[in-house]
N, CA, C and O atoms as a GROMACS GRO file, in nm:
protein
  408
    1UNK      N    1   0.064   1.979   0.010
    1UNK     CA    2   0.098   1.843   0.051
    1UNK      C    3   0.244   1.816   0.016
    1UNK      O    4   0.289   1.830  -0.098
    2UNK      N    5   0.311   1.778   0.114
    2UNK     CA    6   0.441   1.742   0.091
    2UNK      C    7   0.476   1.609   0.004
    2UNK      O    8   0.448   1.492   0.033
    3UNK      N    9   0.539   1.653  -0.100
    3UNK     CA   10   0.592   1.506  -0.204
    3UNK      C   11   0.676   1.486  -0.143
    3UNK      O   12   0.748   1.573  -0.092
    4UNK      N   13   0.700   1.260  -0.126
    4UNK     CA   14   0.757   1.170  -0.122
    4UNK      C   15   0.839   1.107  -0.270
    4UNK      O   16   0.786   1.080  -0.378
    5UNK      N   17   0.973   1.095  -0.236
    5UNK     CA   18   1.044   1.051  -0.332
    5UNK      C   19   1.062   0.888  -0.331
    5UNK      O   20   1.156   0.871  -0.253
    6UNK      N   21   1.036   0.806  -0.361
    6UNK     CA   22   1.051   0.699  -0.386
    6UNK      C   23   1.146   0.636  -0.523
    6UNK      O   24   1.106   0.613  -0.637
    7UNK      N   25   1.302   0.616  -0.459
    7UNK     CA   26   1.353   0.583  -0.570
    7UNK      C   27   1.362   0.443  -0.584
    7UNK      O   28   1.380   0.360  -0.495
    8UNK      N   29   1.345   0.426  -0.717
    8UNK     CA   30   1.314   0.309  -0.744
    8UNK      C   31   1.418   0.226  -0.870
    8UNK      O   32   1.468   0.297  -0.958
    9UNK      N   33   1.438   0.111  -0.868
    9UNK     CA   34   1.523   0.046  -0.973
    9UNK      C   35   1.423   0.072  -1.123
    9UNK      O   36   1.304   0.041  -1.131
   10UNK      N   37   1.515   0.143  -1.249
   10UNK     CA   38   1.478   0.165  -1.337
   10UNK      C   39   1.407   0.058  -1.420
   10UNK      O   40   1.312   0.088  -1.493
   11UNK      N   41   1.453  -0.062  -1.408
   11UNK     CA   42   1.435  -0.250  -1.476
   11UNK      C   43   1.272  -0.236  -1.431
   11UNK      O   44   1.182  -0.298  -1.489
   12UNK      N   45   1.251  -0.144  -1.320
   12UNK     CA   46   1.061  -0.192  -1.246
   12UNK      C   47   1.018  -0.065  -1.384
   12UNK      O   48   0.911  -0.080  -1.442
   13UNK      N   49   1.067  -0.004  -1.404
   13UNK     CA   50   0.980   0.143  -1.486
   13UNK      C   51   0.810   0.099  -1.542
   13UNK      O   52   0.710   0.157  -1.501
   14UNK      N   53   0.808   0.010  -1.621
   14UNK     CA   54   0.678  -0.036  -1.708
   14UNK      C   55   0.605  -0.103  -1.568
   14UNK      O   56   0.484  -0.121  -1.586
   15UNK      N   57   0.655  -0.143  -1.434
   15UNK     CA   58   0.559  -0.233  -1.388
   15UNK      C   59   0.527  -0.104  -1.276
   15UNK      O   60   0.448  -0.134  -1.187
   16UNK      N   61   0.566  -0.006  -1.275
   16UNK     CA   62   0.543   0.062  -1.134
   16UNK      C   63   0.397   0.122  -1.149
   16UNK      O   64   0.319   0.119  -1.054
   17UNK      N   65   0.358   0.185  -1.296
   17UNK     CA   66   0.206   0.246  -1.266
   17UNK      C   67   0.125   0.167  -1.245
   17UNK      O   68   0.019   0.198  -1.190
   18UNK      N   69   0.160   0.016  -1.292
   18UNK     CA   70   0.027  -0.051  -1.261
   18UNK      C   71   0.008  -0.085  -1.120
   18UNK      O   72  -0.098  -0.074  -1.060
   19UNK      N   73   0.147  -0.137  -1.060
   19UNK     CA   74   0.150  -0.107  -0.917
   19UNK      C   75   0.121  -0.005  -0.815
   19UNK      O   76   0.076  -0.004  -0.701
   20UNK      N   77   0.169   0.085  -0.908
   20UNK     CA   78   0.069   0.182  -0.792
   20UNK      C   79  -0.119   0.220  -0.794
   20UNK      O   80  -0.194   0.245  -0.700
   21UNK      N   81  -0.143   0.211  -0.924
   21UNK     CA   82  -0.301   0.179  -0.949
   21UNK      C   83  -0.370   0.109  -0.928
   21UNK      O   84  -0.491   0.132  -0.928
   22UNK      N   85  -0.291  -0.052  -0.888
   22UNK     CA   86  -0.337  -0.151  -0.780
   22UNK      C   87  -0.364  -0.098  -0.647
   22UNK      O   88  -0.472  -0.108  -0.589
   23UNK      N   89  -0.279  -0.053  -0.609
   23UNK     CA   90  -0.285  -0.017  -0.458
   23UNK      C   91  -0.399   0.102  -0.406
   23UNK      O   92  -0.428   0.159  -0.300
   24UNK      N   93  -0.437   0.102  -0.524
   24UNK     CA   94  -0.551   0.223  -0.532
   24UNK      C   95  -0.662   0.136  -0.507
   24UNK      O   96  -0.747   0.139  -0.418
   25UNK      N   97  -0.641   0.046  -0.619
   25UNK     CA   98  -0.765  -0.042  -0.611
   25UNK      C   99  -0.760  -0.158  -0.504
   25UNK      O  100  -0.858  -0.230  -0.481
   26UNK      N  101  -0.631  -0.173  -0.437
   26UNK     CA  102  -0.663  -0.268  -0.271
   26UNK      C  103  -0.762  -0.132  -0.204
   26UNK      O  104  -0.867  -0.163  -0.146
   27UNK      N  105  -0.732  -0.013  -0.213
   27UNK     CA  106  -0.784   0.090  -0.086
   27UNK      C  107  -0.953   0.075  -0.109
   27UNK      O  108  -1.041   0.080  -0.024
   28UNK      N  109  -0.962   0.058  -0.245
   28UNK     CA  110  -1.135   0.027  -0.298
   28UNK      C  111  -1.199  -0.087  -0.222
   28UNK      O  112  -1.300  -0.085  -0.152
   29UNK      N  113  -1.087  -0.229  -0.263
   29UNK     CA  114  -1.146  -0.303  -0.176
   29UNK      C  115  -1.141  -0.387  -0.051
   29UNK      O  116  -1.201  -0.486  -0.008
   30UNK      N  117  -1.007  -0.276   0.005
   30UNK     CA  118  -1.047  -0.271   0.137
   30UNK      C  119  -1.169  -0.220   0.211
   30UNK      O  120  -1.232  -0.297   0.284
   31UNK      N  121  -1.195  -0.132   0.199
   31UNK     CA  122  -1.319   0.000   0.196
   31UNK      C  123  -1.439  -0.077   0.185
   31UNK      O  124  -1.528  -0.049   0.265
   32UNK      N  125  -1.466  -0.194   0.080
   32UNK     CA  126  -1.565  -0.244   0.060
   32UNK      C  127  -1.601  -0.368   0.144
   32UNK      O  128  -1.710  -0.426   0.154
   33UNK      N  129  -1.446  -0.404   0.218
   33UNK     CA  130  -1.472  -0.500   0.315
   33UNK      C  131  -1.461  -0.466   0.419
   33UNK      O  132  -1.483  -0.554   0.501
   34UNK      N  133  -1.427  -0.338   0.471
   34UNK     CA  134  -1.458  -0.295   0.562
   34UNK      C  135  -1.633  -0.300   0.608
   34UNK      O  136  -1.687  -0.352   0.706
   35UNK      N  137  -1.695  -0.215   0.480
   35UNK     CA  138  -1.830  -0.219   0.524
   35UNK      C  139  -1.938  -0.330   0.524
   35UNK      O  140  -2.060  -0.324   0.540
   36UNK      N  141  -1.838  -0.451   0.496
   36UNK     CA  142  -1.890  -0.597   0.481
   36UNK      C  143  -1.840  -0.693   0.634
   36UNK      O  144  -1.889  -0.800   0.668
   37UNK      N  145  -1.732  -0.615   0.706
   37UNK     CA  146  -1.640  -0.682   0.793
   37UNK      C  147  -1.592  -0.799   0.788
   37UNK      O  148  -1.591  -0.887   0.875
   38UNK      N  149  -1.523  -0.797   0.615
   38UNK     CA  150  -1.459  -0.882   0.601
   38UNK      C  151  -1.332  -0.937   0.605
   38UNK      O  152  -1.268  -0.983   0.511
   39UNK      N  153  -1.298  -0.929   0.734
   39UNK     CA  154  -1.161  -0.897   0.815
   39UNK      C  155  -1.041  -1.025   0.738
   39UNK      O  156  -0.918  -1.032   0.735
   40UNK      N  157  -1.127  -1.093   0.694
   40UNK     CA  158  -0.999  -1.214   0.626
   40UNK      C  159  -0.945  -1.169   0.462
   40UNK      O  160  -0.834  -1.200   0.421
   41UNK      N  161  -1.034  -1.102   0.391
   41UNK     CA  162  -1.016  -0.997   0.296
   41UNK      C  163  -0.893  -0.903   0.324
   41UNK      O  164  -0.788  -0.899   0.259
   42UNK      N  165  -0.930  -0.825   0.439
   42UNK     CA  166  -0.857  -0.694   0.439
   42UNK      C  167  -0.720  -0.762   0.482
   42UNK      O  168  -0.613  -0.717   0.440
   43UNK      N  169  -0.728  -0.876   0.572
   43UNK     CA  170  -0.554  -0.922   0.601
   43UNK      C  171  -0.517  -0.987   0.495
   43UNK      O  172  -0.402  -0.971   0.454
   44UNK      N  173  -0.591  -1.059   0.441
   44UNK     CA  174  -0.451  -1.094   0.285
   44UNK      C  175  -0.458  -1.000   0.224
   44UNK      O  176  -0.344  -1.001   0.177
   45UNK      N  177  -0.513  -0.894   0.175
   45UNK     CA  178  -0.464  -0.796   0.120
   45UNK      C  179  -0.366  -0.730   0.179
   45UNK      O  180  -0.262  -0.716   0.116
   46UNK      N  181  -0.379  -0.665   0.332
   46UNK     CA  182  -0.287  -0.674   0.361
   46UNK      C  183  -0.145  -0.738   0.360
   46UNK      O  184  -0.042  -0.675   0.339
   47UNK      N  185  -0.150  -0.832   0.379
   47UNK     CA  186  -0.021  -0.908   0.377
   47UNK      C  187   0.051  -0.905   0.222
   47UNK      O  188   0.166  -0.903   0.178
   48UNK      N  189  -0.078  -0.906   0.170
   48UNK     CA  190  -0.031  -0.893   0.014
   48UNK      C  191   0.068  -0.783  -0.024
   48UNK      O  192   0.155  -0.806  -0.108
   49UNK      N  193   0.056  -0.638   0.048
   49UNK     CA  194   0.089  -0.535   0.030
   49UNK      C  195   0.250  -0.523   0.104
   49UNK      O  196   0.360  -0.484   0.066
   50UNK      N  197   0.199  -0.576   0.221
   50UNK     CA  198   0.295  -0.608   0.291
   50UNK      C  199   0.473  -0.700   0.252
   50UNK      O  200   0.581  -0.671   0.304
   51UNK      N  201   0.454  -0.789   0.167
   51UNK     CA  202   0.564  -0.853   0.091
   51UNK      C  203   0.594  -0.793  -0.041
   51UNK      O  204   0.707  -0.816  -0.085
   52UNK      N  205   0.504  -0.711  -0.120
   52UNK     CA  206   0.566  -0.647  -0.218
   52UNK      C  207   0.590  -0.491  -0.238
   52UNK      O  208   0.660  -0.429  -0.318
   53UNK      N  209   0.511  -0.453  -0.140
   53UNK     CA  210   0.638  -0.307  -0.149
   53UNK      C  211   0.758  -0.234  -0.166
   53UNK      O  212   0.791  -0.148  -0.247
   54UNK      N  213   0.815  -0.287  -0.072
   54UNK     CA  214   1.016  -0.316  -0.048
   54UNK      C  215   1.014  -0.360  -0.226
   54UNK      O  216   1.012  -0.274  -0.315
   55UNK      N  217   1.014  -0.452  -0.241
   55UNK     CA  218   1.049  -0.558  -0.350
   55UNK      C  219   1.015  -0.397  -0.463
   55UNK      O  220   1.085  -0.354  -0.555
   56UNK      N  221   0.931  -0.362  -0.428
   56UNK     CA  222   0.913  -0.238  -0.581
   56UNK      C  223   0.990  -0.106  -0.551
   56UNK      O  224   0.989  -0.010  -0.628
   57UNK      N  225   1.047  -0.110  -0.447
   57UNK     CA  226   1.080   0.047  -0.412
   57UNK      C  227   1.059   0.104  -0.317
   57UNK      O  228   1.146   0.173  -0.264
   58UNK      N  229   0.881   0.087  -0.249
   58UNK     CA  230   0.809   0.172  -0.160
   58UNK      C  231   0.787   0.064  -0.014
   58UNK      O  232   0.699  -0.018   0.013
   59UNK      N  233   0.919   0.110   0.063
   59UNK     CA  234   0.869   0.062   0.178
   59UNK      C  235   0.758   0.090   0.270
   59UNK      O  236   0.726   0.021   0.367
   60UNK      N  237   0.687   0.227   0.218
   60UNK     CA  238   0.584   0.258   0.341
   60UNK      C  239   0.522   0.164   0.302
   60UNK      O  240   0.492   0.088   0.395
   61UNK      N  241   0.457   0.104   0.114
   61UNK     CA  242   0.357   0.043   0.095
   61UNK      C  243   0.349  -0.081   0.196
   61UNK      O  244   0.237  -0.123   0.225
   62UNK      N  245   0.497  -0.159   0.267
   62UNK     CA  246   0.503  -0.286   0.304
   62UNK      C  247   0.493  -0.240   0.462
   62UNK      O  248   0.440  -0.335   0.521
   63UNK      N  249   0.515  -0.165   0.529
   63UNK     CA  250   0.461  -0.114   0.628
   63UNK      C  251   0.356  -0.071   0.680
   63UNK      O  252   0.327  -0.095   0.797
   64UNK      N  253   0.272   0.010   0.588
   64UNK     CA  254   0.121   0.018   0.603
   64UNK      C  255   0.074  -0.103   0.544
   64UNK      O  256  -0.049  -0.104   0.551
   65UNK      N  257   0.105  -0.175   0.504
   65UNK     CA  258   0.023  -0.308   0.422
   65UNK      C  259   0.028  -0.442   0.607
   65UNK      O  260  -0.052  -0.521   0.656
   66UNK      N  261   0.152  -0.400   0.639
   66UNK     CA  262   0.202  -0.489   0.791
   66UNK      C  263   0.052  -0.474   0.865
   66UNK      O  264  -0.039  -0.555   0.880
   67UNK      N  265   0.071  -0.314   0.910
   67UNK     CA  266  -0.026  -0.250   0.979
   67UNK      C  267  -0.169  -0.268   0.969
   67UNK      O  268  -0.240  -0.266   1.070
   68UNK      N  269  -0.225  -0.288   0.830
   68UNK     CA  270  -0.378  -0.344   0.774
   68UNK      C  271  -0.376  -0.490   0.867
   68UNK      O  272  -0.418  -0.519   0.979
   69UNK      N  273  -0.311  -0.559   0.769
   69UNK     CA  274  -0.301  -0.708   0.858
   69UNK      C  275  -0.292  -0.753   0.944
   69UNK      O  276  -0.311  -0.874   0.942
   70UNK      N  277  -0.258  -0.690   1.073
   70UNK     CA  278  -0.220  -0.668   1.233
   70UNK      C  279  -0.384  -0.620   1.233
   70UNK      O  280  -0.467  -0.708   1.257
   71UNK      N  281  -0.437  -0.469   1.203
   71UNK     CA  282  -0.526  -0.427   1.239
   71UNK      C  283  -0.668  -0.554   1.277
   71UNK      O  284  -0.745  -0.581   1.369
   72UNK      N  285  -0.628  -0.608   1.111
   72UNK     CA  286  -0.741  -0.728   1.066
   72UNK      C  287  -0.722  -0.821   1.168
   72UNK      O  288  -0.814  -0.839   1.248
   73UNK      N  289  -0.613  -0.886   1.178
   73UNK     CA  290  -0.593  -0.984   1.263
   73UNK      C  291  -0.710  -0.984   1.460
   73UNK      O  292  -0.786  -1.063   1.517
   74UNK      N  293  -0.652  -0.847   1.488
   74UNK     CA  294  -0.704  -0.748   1.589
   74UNK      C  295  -0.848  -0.728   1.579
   74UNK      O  296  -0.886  -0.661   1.675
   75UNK      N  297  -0.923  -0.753   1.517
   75UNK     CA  298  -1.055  -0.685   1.457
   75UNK      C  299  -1.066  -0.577   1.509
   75UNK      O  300  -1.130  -0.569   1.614
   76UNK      N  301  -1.006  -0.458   1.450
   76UNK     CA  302  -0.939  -0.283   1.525
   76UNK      C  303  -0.996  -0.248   1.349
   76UNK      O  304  -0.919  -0.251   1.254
   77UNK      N  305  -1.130  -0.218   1.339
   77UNK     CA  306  -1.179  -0.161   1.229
   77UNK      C  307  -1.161   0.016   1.178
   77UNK      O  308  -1.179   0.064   1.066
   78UNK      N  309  -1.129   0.066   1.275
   78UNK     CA  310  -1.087   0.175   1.292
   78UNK      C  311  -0.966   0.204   1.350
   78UNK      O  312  -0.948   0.291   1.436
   79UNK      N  313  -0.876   0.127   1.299
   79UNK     CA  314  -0.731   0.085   1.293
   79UNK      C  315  -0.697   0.078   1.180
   79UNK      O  316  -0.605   0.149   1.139
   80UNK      N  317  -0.763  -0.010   1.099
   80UNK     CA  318  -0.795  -0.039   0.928
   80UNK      C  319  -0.786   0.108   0.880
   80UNK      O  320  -0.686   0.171   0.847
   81UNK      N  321  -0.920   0.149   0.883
   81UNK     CA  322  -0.944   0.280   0.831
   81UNK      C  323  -0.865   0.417   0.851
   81UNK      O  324  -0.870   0.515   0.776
   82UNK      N  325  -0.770   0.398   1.005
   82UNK     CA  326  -0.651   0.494   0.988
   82UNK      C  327  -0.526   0.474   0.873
   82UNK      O  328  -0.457   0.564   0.825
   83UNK      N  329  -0.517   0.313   0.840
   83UNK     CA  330  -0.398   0.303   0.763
   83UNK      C  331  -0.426   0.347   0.641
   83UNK      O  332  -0.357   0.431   0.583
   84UNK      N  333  -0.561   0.279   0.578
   84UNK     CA  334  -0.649   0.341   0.432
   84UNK      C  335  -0.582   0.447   0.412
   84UNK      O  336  -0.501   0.475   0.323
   85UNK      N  337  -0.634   0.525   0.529
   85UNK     CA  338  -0.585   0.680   0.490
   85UNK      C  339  -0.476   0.699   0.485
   85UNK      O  340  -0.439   0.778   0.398
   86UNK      N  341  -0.407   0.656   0.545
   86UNK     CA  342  -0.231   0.673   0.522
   86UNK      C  343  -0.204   0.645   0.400
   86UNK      O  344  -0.176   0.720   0.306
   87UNK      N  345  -0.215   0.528   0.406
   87UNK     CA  346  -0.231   0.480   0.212
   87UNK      C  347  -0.234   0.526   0.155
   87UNK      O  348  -0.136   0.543   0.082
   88UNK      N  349  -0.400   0.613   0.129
   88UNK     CA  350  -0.398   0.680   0.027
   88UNK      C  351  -0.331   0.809   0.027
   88UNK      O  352  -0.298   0.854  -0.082
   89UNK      N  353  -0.300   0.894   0.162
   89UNK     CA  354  -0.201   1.013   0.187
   89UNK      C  355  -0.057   0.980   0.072
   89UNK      O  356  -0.022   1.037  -0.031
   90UNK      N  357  -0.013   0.890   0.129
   90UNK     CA  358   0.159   0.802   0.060
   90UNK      C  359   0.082   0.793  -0.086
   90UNK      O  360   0.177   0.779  -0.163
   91UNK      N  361  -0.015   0.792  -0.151
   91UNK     CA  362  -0.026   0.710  -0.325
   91UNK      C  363  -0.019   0.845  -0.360
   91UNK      O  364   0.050   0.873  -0.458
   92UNK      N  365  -0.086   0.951  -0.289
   92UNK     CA  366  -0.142   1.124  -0.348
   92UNK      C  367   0.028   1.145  -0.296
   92UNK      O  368   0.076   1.168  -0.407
   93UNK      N  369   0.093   1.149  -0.243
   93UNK     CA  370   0.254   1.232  -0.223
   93UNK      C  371   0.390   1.173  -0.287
   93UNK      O  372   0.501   1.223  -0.302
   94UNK      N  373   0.329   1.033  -0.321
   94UNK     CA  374   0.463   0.988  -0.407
   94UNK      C  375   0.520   1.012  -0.517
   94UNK      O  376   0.448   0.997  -0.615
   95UNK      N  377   0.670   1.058  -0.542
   95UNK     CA  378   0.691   1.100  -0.659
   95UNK      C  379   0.797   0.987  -0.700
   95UNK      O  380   0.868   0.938  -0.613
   96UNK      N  381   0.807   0.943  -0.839
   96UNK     CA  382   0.915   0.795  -0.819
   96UNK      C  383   0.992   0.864  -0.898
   96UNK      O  384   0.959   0.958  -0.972
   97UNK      N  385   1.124   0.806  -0.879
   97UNK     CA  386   1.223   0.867  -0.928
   97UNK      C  387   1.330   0.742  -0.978
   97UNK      O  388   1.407   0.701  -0.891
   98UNK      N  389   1.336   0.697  -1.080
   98UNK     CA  390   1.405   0.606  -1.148
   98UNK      C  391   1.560   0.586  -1.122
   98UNK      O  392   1.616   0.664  -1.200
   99UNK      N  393   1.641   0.527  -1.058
   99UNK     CA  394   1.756   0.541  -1.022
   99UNK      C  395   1.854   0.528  -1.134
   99UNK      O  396   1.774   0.501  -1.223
  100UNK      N  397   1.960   0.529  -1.188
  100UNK     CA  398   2.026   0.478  -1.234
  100UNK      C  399   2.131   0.366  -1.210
  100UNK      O  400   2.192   0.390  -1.106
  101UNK      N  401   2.162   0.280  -1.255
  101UNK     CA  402   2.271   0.163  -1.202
  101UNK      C  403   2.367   0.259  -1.203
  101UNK      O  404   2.389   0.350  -1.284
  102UNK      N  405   2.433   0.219  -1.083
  102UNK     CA  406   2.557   0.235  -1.021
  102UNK      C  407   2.726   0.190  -1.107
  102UNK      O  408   2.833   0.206  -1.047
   0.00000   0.00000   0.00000
């Protein structure tokens, strides 16, 4: 599997694992509202994902987070479940890499 570098501002260091262990746990309960079709769930989570990615470093997170929320919006349940997987592809290949100030 090919690693992703995600560099990131060093000031995030202490907040990034929990951020990324969240995003583990949106994919949980997305997954769980999927099999509930709880499409208003999966778009604020989405959207949720969607405004703080960038802000931490990881733009795919705010791009696949776009994509959930569009899907939801769409009721495209198997639209949902392609991004999941992307998701979780990008959480298993990311490697963060602490930048230094300039």
């Amino acid at each position: 599997m090919k690693k992703i570098i995600a560099h990131v501002d060093p000031d995030l260091r202490e907040l990034i694992p929990g951020y990324l262990q969240n995003r583990r746990k949106d994919i949980k309960a997305i997954d769980a509202a999927l099999k509930s079709a709880d499409l208003v769930k999966i778009r604020t989570l989405g959207h949720s994902m969607k405004g703080s990615g960038g802000g931490y470093g990881f733009m795919p997170i705010s791009v696949i987070g776009a994509a959930i929320e569009k899907a939801a919006k769409e009721k495209a349940p198997n639209d949902i479940q392609i991004h999941l997987n992307e998701l979780l592809s990008y959480l298993d290949s990311v490697s963060v890499v602490y930048d230094l100030p300039s």
